[in-house]
Chimera marker file (.cmm) of the C-alpha trace (Angstrom):
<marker_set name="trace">
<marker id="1" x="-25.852" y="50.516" z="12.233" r="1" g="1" b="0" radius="0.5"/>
<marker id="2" x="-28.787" y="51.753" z="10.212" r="1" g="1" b="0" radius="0.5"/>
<marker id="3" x="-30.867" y="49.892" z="8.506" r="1" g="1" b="0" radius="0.5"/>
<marker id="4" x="-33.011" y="51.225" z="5.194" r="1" g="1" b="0" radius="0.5"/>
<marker id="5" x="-35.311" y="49.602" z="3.613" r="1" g="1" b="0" radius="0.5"/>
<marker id="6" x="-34.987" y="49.470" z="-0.306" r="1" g="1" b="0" radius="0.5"/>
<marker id="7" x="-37.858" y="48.862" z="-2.605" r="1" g="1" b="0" radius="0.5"/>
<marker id="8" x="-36.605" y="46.772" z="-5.843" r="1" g="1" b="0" radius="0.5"/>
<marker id="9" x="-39.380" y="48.259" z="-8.775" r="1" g="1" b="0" radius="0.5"/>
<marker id="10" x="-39.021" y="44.678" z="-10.820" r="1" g="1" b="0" radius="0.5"/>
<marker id="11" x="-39.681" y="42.516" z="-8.026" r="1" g="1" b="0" radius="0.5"/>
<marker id="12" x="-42.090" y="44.223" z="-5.721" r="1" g="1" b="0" radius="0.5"/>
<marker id="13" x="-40.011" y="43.628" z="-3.057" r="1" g="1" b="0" radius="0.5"/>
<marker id="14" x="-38.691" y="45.284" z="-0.447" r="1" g="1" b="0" radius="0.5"/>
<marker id="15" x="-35.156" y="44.424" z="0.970" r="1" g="1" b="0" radius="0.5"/>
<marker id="16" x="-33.690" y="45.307" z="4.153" r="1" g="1" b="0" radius="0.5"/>
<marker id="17" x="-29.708" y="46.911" z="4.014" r="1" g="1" b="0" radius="0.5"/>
<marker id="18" x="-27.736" y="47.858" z="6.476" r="1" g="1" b="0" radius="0.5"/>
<marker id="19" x="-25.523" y="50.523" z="6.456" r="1" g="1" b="0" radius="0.5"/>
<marker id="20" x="-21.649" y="49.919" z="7.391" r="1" g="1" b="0" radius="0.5"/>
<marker id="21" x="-18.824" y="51.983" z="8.183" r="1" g="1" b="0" radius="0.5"/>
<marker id="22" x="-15.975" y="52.299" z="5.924" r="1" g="1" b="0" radius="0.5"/>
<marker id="23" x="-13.004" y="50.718" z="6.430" r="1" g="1" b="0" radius="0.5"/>
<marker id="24" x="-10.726" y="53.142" z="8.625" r="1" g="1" b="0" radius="0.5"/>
<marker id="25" x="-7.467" y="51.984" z="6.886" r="1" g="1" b="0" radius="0.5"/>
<marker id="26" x="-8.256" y="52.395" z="2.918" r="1" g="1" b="0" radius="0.5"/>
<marker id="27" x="-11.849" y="54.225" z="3.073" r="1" g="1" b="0" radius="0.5"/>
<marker id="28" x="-13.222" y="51.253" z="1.470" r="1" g="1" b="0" radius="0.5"/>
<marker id="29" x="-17.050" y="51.498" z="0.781" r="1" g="1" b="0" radius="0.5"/>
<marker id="30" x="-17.124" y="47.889" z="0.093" r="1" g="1" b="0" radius="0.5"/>
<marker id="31" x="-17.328" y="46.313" z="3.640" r="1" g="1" b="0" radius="0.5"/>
<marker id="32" x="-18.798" y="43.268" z="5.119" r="1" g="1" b="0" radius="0.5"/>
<marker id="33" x="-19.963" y="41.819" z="7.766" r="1" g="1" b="0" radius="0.5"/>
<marker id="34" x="-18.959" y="38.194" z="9.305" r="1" g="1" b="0" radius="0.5"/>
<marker id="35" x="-20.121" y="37.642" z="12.590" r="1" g="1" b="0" radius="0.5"/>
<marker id="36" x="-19.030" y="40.144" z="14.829" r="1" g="1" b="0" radius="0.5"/>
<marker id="37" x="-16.209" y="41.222" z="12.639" r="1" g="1" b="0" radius="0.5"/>
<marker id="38" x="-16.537" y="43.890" z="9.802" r="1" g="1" b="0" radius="0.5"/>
<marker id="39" x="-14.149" y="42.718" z="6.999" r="1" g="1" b="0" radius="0.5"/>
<marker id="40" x="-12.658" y="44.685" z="4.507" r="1" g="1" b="0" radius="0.5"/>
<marker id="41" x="-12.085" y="42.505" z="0.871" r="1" g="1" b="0" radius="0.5"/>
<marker id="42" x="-9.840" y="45.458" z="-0.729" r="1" g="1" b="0" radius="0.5"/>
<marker id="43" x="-7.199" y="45.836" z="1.844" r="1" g="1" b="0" radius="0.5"/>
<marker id="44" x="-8.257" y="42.636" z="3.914" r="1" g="1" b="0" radius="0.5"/>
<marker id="45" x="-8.765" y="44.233" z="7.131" r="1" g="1" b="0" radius="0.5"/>
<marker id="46" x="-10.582" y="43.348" z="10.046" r="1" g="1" b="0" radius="0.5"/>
<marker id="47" x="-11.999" y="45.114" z="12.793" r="1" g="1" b="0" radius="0.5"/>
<marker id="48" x="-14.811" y="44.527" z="15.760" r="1" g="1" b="0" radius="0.5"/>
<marker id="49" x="-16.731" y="47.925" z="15.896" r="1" g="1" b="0" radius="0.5"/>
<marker id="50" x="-17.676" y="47.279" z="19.496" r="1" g="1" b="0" radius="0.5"/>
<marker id="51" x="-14.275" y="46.745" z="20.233" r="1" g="1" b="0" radius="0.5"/>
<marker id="52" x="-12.850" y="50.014" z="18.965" r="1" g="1" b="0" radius="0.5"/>
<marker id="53" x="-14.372" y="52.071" z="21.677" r="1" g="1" b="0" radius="0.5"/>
<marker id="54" x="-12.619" y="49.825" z="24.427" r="1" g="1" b="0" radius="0.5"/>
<marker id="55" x="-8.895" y="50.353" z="22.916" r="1" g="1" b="0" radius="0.5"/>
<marker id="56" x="-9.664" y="54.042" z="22.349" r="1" g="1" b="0" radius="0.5"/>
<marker id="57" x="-9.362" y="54.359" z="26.522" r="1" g="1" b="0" radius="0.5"/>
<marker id="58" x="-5.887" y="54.433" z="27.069" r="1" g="1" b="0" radius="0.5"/>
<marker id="59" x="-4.664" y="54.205" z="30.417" r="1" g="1" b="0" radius="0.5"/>
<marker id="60" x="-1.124" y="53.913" z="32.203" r="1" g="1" b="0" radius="0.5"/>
<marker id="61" x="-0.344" y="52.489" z="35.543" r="1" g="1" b="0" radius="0.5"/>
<marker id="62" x="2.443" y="52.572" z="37.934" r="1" g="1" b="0" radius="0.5"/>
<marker id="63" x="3.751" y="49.657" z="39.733" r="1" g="1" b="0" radius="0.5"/>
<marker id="64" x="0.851" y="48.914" z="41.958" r="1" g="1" b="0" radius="0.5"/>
<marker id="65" x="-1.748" y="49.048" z="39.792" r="1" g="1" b="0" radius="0.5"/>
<marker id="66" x="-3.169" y="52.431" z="40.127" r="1" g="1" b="0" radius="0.5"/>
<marker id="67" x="-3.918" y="54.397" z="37.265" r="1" g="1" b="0" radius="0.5"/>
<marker id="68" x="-1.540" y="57.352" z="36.779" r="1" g="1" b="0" radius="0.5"/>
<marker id="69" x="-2.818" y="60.972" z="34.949" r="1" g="1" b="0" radius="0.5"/>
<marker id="70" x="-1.610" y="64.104" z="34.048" r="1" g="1" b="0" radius="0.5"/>
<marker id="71" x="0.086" y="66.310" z="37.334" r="1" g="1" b="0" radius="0.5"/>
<marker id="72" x="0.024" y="62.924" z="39.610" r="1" g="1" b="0" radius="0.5"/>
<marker id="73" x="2.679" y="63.467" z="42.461" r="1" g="1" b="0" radius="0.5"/>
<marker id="74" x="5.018" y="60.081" z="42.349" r="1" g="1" b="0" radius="0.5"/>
<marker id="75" x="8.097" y="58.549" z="44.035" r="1" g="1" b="0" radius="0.5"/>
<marker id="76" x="10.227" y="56.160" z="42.338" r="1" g="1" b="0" radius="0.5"/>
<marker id="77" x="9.939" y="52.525" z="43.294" r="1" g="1" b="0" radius="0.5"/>
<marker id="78" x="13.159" y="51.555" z="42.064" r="1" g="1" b="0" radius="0.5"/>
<marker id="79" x="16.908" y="52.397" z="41.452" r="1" g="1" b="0" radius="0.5"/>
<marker id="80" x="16.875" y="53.720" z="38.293" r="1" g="1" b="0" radius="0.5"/>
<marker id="81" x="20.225" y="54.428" z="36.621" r="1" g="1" b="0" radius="0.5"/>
<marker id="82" x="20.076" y="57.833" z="33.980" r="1" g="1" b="0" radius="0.5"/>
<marker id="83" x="20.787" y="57.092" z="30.283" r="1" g="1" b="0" radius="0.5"/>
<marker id="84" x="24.315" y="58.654" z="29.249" r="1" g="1" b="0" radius="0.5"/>
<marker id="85" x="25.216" y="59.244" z="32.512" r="1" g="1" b="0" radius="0.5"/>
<marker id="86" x="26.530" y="58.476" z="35.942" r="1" g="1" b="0" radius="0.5"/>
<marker id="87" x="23.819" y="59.834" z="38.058" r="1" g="1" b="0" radius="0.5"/>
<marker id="88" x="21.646" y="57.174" z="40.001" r="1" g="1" b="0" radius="0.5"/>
<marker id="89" x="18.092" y="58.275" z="41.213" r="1" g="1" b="0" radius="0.5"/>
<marker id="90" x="17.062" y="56.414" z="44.436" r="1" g="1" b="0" radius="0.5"/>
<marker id="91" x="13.970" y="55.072" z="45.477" r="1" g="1" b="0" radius="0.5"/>
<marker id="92" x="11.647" y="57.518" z="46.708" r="1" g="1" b="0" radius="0.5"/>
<marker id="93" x="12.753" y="60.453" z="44.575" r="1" g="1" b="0" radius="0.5"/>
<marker id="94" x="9.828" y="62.355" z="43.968" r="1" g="1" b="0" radius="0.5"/>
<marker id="95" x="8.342" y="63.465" z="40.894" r="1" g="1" b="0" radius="0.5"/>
<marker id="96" x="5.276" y="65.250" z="39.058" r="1" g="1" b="0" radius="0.5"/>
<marker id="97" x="3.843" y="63.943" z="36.145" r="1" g="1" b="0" radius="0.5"/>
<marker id="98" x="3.863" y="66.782" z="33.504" r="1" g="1" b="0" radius="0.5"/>
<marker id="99" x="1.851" y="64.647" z="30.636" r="1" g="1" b="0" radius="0.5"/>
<marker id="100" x="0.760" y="60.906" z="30.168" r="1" g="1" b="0" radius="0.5"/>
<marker id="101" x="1.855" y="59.453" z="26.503" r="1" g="1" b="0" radius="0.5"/>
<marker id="102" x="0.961" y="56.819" z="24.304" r="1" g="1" b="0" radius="0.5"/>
<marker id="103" x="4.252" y="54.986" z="23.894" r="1" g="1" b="0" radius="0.5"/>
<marker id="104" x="5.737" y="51.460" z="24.643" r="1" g="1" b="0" radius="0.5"/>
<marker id="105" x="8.566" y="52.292" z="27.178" r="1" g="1" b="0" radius="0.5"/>
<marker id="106" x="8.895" y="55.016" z="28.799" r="1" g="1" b="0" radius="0.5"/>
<marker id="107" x="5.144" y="56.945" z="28.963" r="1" g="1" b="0" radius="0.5"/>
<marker id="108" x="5.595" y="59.175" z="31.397" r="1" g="1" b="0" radius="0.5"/>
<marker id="109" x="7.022" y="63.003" z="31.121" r="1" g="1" b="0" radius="0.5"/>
<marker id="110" x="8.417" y="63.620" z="34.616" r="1" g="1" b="0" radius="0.5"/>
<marker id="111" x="9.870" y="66.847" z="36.655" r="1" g="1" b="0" radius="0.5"/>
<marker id="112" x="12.199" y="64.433" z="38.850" r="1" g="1" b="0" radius="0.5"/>
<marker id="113" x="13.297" y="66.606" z="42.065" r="1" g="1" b="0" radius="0.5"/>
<marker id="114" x="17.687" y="66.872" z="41.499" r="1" g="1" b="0" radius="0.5"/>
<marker id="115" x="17.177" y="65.702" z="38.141" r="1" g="1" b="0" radius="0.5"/>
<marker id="116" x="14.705" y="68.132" z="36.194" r="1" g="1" b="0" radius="0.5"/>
<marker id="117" x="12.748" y="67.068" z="33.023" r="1" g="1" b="0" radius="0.5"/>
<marker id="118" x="13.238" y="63.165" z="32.572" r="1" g="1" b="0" radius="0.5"/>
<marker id="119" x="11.401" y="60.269" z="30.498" r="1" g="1" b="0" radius="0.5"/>
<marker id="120" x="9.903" y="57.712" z="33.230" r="1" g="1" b="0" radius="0.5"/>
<marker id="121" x="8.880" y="53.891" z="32.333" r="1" g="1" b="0" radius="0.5"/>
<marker id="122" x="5.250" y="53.795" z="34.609" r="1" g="1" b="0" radius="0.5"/>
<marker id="123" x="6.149" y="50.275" z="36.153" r="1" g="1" b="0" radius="0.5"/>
<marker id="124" x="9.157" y="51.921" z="38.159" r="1" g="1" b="0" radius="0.5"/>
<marker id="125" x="6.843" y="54.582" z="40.090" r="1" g="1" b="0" radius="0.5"/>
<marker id="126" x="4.079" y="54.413" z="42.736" r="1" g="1" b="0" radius="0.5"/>
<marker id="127" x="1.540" y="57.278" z="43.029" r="1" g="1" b="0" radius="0.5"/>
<marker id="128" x="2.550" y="59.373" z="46.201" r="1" g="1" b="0" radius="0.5"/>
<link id1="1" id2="2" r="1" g="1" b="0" radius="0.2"/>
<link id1="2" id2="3" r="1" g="1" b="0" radius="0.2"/>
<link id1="3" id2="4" r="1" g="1" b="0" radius="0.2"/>
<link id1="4" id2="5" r="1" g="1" b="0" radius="0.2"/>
<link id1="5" id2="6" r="1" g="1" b="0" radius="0.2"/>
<link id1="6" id2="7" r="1" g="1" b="0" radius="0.2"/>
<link id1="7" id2="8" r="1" g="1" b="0" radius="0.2"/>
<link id1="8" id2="9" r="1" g="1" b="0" radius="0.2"/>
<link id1="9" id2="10" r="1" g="1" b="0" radius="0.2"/>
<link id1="10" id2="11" r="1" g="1" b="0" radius="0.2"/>
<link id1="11" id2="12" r="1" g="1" b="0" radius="0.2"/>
<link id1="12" id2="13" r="1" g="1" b="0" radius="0.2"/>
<link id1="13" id2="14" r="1" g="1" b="0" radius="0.2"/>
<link id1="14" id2="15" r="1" g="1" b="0" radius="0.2"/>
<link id1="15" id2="16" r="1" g="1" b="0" radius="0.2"/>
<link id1="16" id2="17" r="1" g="1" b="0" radius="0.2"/>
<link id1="17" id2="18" r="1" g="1" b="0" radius="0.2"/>
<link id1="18" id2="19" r="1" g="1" b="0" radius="0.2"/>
<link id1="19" id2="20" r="1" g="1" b="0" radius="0.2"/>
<link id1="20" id2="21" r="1" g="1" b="0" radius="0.2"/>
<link id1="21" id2="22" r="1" g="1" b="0" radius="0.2"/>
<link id1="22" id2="23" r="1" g="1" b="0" radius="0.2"/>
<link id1="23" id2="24" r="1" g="1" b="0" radius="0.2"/>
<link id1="24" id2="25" r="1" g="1" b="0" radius="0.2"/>
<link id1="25" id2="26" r="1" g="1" b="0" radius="0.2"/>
<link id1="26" id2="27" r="1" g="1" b="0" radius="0.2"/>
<link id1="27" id2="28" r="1" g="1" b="0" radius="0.2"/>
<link id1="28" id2="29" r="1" g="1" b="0" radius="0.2"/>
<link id1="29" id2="30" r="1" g="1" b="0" radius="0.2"/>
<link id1="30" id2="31" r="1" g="1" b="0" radius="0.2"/>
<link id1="31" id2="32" r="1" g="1" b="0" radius="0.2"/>
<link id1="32" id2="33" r="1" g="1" b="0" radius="0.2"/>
<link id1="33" id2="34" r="1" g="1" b="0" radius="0.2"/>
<link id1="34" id2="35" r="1" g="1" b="0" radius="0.2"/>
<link id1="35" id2="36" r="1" g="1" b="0" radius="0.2"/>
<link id1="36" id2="37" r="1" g="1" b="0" radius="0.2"/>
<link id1="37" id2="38" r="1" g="1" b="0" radius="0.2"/>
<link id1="38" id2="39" r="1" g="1" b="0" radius="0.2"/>
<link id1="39" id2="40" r="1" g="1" b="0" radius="0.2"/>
<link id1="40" id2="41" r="1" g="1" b="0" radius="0.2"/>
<link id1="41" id2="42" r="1" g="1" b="0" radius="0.2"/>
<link id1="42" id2="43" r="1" g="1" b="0" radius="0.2"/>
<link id1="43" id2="44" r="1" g="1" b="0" radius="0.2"/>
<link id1="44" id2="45" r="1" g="1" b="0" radius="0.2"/>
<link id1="45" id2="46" r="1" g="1" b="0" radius="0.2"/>
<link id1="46" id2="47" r="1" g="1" b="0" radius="0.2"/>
<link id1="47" id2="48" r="1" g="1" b="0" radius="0.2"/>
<link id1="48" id2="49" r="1" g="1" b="0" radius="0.2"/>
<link id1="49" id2="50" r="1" g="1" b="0" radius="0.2"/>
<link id1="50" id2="51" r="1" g="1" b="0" radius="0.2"/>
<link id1="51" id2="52" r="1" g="1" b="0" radius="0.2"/>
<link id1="52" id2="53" r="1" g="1" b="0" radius="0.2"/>
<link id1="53" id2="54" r="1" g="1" b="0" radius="0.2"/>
<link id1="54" id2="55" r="1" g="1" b="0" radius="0.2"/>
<link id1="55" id2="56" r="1" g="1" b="0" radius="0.2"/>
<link id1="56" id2="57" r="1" g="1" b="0" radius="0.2"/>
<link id1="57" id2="58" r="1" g="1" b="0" radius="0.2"/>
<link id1="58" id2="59" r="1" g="1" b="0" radius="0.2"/>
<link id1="59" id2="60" r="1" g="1" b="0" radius="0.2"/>
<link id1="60" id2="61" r="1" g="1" b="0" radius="0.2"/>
<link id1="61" id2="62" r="1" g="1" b="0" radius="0.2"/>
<link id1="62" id2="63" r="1" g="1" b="0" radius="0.2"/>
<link id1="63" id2="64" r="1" g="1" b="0" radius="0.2"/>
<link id1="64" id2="65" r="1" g="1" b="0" radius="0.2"/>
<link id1="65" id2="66" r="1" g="1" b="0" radius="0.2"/>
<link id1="66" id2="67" r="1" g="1" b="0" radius="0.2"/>
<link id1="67" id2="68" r="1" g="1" b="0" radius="0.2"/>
<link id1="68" id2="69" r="1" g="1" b="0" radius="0.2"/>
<link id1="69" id2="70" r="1" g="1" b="0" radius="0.2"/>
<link id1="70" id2="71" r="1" g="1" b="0" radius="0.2"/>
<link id1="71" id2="72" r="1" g="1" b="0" radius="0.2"/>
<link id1="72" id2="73" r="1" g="1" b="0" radius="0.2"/>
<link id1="73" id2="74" r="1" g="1" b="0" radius="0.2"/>
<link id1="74" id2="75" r="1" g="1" b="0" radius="0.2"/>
<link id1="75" id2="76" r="1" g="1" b="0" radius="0.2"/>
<link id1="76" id2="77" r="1" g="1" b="0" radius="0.2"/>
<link id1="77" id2="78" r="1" g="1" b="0" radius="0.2"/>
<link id1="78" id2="79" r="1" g="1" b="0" radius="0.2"/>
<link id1="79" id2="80" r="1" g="1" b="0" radius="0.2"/>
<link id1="80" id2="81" r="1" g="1" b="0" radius="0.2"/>
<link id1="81" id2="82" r="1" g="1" b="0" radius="0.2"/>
<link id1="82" id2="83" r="1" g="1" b="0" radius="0.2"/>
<link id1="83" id2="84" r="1" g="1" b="0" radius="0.2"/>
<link id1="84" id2="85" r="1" g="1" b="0" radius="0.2"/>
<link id1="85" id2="86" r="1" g="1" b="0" radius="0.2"/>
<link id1="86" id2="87" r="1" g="1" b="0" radius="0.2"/>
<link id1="87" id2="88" r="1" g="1" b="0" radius="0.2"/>
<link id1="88" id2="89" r="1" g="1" b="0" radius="0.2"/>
<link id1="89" id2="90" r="1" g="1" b="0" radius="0.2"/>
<link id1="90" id2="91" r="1" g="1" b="0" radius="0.2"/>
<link id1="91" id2="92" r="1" g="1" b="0" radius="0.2"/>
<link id1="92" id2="93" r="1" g="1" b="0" radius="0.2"/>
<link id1="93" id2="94" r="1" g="1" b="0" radius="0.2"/>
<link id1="94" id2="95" r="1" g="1" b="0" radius="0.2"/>
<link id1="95" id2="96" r="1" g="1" b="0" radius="0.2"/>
<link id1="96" id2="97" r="1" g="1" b="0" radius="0.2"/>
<link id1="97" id2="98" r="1" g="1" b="0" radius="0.2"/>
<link id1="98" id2="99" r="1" g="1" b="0" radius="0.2"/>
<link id1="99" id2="100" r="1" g="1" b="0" radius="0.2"/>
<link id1="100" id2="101" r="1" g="1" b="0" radius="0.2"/>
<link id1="101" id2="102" r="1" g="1" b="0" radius="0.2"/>
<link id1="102" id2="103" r="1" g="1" b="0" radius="0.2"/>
<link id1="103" id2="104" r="1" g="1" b="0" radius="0.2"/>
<link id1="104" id2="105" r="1" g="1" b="0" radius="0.2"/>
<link id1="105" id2="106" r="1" g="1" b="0" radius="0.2"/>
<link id1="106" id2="107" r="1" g="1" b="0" radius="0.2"/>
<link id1="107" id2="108" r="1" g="1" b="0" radius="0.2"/>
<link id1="108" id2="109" r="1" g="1" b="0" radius="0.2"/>
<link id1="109" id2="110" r="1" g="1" b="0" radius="0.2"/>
<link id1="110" id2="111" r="1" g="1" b="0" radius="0.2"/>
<link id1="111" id2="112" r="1" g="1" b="0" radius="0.2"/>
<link id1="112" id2="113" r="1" g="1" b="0" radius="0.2"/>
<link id1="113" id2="114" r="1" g="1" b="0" radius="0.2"/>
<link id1="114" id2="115" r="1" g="1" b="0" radius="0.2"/>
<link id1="115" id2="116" r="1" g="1" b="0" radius="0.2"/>
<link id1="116" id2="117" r="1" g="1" b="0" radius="0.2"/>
<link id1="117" id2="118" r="1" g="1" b="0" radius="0.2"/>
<link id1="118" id2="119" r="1" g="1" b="0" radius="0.2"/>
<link id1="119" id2="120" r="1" g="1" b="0" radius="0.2"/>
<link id1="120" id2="121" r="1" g="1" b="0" radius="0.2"/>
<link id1="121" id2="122" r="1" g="1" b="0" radius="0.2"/>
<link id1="122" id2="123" r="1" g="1" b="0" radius="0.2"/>
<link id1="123" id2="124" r="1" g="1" b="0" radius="0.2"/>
<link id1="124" id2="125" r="1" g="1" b="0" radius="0.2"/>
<link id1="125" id2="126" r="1" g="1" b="0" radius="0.2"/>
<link id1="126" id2="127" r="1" g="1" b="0" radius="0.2"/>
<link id1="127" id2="128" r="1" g="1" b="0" radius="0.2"/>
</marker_set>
């Protein structure tokens, strides 16, 4: 945050302000801060600057722990019966990660060996 300093011609004083981000929902100019939080009073949001950089790192892991990436080599650690169909994949089917994404259940787009392209959940594979 910057700070500026801000000379008041009435008073002879000088004041110190500090500069704020706008609120990244509405645009708001009008923020304050509380704390640690930055508060919004037009669309009442709330947000910890600090914090933002931390949630920006998105990661996914498989089932031991290890974090996966973009053409990771991985074997399934499960039984994992195919959506709309009657095929089973076993454990240790191979697979290649083609891309990592950002969504609640299934976040990983897979090449599965005798399958082709399928949708993985990351807590069902281990990093080969």
């Amino acid at each position: 945050m910057l700070a500026r300093i801000v000379v008041n011609p009435f008073l002879k004083r000088r004041f110190y302000t500090m500069s704020l981000p706008p609120c990244p929902k509405c645009q708001s100019e009008y923020v304050y801060q509380d704390q640690e939080l930055l508060i919004c009073p037009e669309c009442a949001y709330e947000w910890n600057p600090t914090a933002e950089a931390e949630e920006d790192a998105f990661t996914v892991k498989d089932a031991n722990g290890t974090p996966l990436q973009d053409g990771d080599k991985v074997t399934l650690a499960k039984d994992l019966k195919v959506k709309s169909s009657s095929m089973i994949m076993k454990i240790g089917t191979k697979a290649v990660v083609k891309r990592v994404l950002d969504k609640k259940d299934h976040e990983l787009d897979c090449k599965v060996d005798g399958a082709g392209d399928m949708m993985v959940t990351a807590k069902f594979v281990k990093k080969a």
